[in-house]
Every structure is written in C-alpha cells, then in structure tokens.
C-alpha positions in Angstrom: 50.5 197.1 70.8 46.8 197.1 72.1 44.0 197.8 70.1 42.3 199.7 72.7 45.5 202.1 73.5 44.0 205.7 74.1 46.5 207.2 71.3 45.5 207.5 67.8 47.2 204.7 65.6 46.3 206.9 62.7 47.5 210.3 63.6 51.5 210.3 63.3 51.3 213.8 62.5 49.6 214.9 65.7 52.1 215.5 68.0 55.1 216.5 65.8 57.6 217.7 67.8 61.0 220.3 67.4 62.9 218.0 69.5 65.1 215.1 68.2 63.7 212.9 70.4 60.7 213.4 71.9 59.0 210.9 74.8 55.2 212.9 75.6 53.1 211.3 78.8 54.7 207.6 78.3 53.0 205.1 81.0 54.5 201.8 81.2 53.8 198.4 83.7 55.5 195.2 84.1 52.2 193.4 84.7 50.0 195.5 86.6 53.0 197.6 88.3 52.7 201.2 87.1 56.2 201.9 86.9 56.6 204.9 84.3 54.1 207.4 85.5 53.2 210.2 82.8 56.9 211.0 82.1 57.4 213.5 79.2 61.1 214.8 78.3 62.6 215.7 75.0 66.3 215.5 73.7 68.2 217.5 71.1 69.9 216.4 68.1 73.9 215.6 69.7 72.9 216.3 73.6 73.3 214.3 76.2 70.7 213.5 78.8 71.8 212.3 82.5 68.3 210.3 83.5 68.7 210.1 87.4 66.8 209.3 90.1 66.9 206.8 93.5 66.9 202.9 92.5 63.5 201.8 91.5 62.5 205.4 90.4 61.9 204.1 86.6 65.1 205.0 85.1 65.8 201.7 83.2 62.1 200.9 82.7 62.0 204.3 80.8 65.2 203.3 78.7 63.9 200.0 77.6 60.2 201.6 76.8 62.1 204.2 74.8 63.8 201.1 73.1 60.6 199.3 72.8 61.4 196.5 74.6 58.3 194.4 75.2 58.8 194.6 79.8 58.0 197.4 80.4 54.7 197.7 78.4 53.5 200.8 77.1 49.8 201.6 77.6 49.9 205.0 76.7 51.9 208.6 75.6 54.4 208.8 72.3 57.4 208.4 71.5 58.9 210.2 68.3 62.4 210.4 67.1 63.1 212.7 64.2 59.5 213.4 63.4 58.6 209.7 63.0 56.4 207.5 65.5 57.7 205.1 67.3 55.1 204.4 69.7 53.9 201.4 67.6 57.0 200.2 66.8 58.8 196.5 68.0 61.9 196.3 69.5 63.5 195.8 66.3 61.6 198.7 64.3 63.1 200.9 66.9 66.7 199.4 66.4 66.1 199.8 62.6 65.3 203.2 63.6 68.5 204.1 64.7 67.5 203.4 68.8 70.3 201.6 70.5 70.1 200.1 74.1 73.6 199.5 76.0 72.1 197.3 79.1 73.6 197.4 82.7 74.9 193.9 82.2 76.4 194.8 78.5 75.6 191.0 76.7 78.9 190.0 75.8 78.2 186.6 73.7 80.7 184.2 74.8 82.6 182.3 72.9 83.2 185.1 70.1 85.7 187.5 70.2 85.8 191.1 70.0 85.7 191.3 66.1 83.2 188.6 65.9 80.8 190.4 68.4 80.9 193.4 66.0 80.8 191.4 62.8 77.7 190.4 64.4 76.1 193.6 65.0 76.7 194.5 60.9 75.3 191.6 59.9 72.0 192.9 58.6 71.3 196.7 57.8 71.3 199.4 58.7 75.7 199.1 59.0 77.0 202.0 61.3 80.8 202.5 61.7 83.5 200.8 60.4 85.8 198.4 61.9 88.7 200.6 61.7 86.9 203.8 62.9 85.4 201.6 66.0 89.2 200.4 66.7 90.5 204.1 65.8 87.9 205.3 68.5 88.5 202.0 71.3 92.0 201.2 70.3 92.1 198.6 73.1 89.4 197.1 71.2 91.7 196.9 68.6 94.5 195.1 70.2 92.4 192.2 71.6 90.3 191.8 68.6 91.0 188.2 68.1 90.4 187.9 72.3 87.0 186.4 73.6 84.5 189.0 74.1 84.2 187.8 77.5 87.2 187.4 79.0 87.9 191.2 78.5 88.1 193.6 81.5 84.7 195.1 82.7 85.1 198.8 81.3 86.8 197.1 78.1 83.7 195.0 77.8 81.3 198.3 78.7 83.6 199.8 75.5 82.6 196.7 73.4 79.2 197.2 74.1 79.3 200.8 72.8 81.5 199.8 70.2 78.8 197.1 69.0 75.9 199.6 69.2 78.1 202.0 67.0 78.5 199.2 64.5 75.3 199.8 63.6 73.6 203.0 62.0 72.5 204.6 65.2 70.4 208.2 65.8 70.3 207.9 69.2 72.5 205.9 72.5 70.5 205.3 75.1 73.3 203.6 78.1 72.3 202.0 81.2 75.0 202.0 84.0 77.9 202.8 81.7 80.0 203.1 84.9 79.1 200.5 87.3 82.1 198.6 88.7 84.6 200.3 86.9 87.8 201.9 88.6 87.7 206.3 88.1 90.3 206.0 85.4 88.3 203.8 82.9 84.9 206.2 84.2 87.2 209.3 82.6 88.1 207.3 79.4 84.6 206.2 79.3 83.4 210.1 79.6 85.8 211.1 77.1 84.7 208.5 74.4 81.0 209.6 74.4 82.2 212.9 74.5 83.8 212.0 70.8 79.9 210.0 70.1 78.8 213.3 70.6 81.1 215.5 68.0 79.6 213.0 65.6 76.0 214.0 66.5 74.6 211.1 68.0 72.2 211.9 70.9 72.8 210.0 74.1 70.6 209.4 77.2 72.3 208.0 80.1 71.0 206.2 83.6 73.9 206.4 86.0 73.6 206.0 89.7 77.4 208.1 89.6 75.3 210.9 89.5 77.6 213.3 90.0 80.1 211.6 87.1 76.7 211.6 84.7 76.1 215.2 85.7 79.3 216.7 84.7 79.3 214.9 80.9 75.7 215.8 80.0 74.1 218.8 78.7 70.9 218.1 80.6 69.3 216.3 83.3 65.8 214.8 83.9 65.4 213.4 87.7 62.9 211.4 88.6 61.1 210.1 91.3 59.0 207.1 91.8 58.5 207.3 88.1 57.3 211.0 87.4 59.7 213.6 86.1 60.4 216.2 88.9 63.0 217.8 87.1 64.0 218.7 84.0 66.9 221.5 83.2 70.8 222.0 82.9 73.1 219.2 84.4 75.2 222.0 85.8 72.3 223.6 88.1 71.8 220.4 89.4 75.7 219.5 90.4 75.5 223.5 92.0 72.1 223.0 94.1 72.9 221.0 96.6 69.5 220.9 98.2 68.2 219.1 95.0 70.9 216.7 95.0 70.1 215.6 99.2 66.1 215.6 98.2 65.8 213.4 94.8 69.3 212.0 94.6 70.6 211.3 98.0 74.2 212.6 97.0 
C-alpha cells in the first residue's frame, strides 16, 4: 500500500467495529478512475448481503477491494473483518484471512477435474471443508469428480467454484454473478446451497444483476449508485418499494 495513504498504519485499534465485517469510507481507482466513492457498509456474522446497483455502479470493484485485489486500488477508508485490519493486507493475507472471491467468470483450470480443482484449493493452509462434506453439500460434484472441471455445465461449474472456496477455511463469501447464464432451476438450487453456507455461519456478500433473485435470499441490501452507497437496509423493503426498485435498479 502507499506510504502516504491518509489512514494510520499504526492504529488497528482505531476503528474497531461490532460488525463482522466492517468496510468504513473505502475509495478505490483503476488508474486515475474513481470508481469506489466513500462507500461504508457493515455485515454480520452469518448474513447475507445483496450488493446491487446499475452496471458500472462499483459493485465488483467493491468485491475485489474487499478481497484485496491489487485493480481496484485502495487509496483510502478500512476494512476490518472480525476486529482485525485488513486494509494493509495482499490479496493473499486477505485469503489467509478467511476472505474468499467467487468471480463472474468462476476460473475453472482446465485440464483438472473436479477433485483435482479442490485438491488444489487445500493445498496450503488454512484447509476448510472436507471432500465428503463439499460432495455431501454439491452431490453432482460428487458424481463427476473424476470429470474435467471444465467441461461441467455452467451452474455445476458456478457450484465448483463455491465448492473450491469452501475447501478452504473461509470467514466470509463474497460471490460475483452467482446466477448469470443459468436456467431458474439451477438459480433455486444455487439459493438453496448458500442458504445451507449460511446455517454454517459463514457471511456472504453477493453482486447479482437478478436483483430481485438476490433480494429474496439476503438478509440485507446495500444499492449503489455510481459508486456511493444510497441505500443500506432490509432486502425485503427493497423487493416491496417499488419506487426504489424503478430509481436505482431499473427493475
């Protein structure tokens, strides 16, 4: 990170916060584009957080700051997960951390199969679920486990890529475009499956243009638009207020 950042390096006690999760005035730019303006939210240990907004309202590019992914950079704000900074952290600190990033196009490797993309994920620590409570879970999983990754189906590959970030010791899932291309019927099995990832009290954020799909899993919602939070309550008063929908989410 830059030296000249205007939050203390020193101070990881200074903004402590209740929440599991907690993202305070982030500001992030690909370049000089100011995508993530000021955006503050905080999650709760087992929720799960529908992050909408229009295309190009920062959605993603606050996923992979949250994940510390090196595009979008952060200049300034916090990010703090379970009372521990990871504003300074790499991308891999934050995996270590227990921060997992399902991306829209799910990074299948080739050539492996199902089994070996999850042997892969456990190689090093920290080791999350087992092999037989990730098939017990995604049971088609199970049955093509000797099949190449990708040559699956598109929601059983979007299942392998939440199956591979289980295989690790994970806090929280943050999922980008869970649903995209996938036929209702694998969007409900899909819904019902993080539904499960919730009993076990892992935190989820997802970014779903099926807003109204996203709505009626998650516990919250935070909308925003062109990369500041305008909203930030229950998912339900959002699917009933149909005025907010038409203004921030064109459905």
């Amino acid at each position: 990170m830059p030296e000249d950042q205007p939050f203390n390096k020193h101070a990881n006690q200074a903004s402590t916060a209740p929440a599991y999760l907690s993202v305070w005035n982030i500001e992030s730019f690909y370049g000089e584009s100011y995508i993530v303006q000021d955006v503050t939210f905080n999650v709760h240990e087992g929720e799960i957080l529908a992050l909408l907004g229009r295309n190009g309202a920062g959605k993603t590019s606050t996923l992979r700051t949250i994940a510390r992914m090196d595009n979008p950079e952060l200049r300034h704000g916090e990010i703090w997960l379970d009372h521990k900074p990871l504003h300074f952290a790499a991308s891999h600190e934050a995996a270590q951390s227990g921060i997992a990033l399902v991306p829209e196009d799910r990074r299948i490797i080739p050539g492996l199969s199902v089994e070996q993309n999850l042997k892969l994920a456990q190689i090093a620590p920290p080791i999350g679920w087992s092999l037989e409570r990730i098939y017990e879970l995604f049971p088609r999983l199970g049955e093509r486990r000797n099949q190449d990754g990708s040559t699956l189906s598109g929601g059983e590959q979007q299942m392998l890529s939440i199956a591979r970030a289980l295989a690790r010791d994970i806090k929280v899932l943050l999922l980008d475009e869970p649903y995209e291309g996938l036929a209702p019927v694998i969007v409900q099995e899909i819904a019902k499956t993080l539904n499960v990832i919730r009993d076990q009290g892992i935190t989820t954020i997802i970014v779903e243009q099926n807003a109204v799909a996203a709505l009626k899993l998650a516990d919250r919602a935070v909308i925003l638009d062109t990369g500041r939070v305008v909203y930030d309550d229950s998912a339900q008063r959002v699917l009933d207020d149909e005025a907010l929908r038409a203004k921030y989410l064109a459905i």
